[in-house]
C-alpha positions, 0 to 999 in steps of 0.5 A, a space after each residue: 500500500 501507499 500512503 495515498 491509498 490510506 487516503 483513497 479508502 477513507 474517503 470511500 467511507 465518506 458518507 458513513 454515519 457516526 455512533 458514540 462507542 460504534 465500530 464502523 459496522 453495518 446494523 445487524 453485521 459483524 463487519 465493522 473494526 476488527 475488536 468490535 466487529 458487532 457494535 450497531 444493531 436496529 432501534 426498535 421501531 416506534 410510529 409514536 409522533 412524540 417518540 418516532 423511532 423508523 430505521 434508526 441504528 443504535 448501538 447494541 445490547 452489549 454496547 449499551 451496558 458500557 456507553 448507554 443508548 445511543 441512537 443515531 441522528 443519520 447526519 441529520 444536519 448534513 440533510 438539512 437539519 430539519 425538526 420531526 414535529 407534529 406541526 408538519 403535515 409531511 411528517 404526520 403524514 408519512 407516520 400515518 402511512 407506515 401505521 397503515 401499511 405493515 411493517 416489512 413494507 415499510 420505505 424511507 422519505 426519500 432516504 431520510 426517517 424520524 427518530 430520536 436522536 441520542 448519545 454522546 457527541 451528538 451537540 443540540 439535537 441530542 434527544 430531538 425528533 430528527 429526520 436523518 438518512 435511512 441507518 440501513 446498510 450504512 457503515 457507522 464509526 466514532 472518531 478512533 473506530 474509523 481512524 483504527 478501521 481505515 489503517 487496519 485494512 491498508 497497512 500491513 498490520 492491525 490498528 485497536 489503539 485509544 485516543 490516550 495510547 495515541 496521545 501518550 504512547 511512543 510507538 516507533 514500530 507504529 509511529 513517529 511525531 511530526 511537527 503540525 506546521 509540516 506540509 500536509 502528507 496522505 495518512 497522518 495521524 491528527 489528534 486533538 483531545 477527545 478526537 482523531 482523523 486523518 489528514 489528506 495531502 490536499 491539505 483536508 481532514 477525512 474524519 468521522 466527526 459526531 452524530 449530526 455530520 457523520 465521516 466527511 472530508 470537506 474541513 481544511 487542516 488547521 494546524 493550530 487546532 490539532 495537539 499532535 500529528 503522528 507519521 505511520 512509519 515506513 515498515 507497517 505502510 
């Protein structure tokens, strides 16, 4: 592998959706991060106009018991942002259809359903009705997942570090410090606290960011903003 092919499948998983303790998994499938390849599984489904819940990914039993219940916004506010209130005769609409209509036949709105959006990271919109994209065979990660994911299938070995270890830790075998000022290089490591992405050599960041915007590659590196940028070593590439 190349660095630019880091690069080249992380911005495939662009459009993935974010869950706080998930492991870049489809619902329901054990494909996701190597130490947690089954993390996401789908919310129960609710037509309740005050608590709406359709095609909805949350994070499964055992994740659960160790972050709580966290229910995906579906990059809400990359769709819009827009409110499920039963003052909108689209939504109130569309909920009465699927309550008339039995359940294996149900559809999205175009793509997007209703749901109560939960769990960590998730900024304002946190316990709203929320129309976000269908969580359906849609990947979802958190900020290290997604980081551990992409090295782990375009290196030669296998990524499971935390934040701290990547913060903390001197790992020569893995990587090496680079001052943040040094030109933008495909497949650096960028490290904040409490955060994680990758940087491009376009001078871009592919990073799974929270609930509400999902895995995207549109904000430019800033330098001031990061606290570390590692270089994965020449032996693991």
């Amino acid at each position: 592998m190349t660095r630019a092919a880091i690069i080249t499948f992380a911005k495939t998983l662009v459009g993935s959706h974010y869950v706080w303790g998930s492991g870049g998994d489809m619902p329901e499938y054990d494909n996701g991060v190597y130490y947690a390849p089954s993390t996401v599984c789908m919310a129960p489904s609710s037509t309740d106009l005050d608590f709406p819940s359709v095609f909805a990914a949350q994070l499964n039993r055992d994740q659960q018991k160790r972050y709580g219940v966290y229910v995906c916004a579906g990059r809400c506010k990359r769709l819009g942002n827009r409110t499920a209130a039963i003052v909108d005769p689209t939504y109130v609409n569309y909920m009465d259809t699927l309550r008339n209509t039995p359940e294996p036949l149900w559809d999205s709105r175009e793509g997007m359903s209703p749901r109560i959006a939960r769990g960590g990271n998730i900024g304002h919109n946190d316990g709203r009705p929320v129309w976000g994209e269908d969580c359906r065979n849609k990947r979802h990660f958190d900020c290290i997942s997604f980081v551990n994911y992409v090295l782990s299938h375009t290196t030669k070995t296998s990524w499971g570090f935390t934040i701290k270890q990547y913060l903390t830790e001197s790992r020569p075998d893995f990587w090496t410090t680079v001052d943040p000022s040094a030109a933008p290089a495909d497949g650096d490591i960028l490290l904040m606290s409490g955060h994680i992405g990758l940087l491009c050599a376009d001078n871009h960041v592919v990073q799974a960011v929270d609930h509400d915007t999902g895995v995207h590659a549109e904000d430019k590196y800033n330098p001031g903003s990061w606290k570390m940028r590692l270089h994965p070593v020449e032996s693991v590439i």
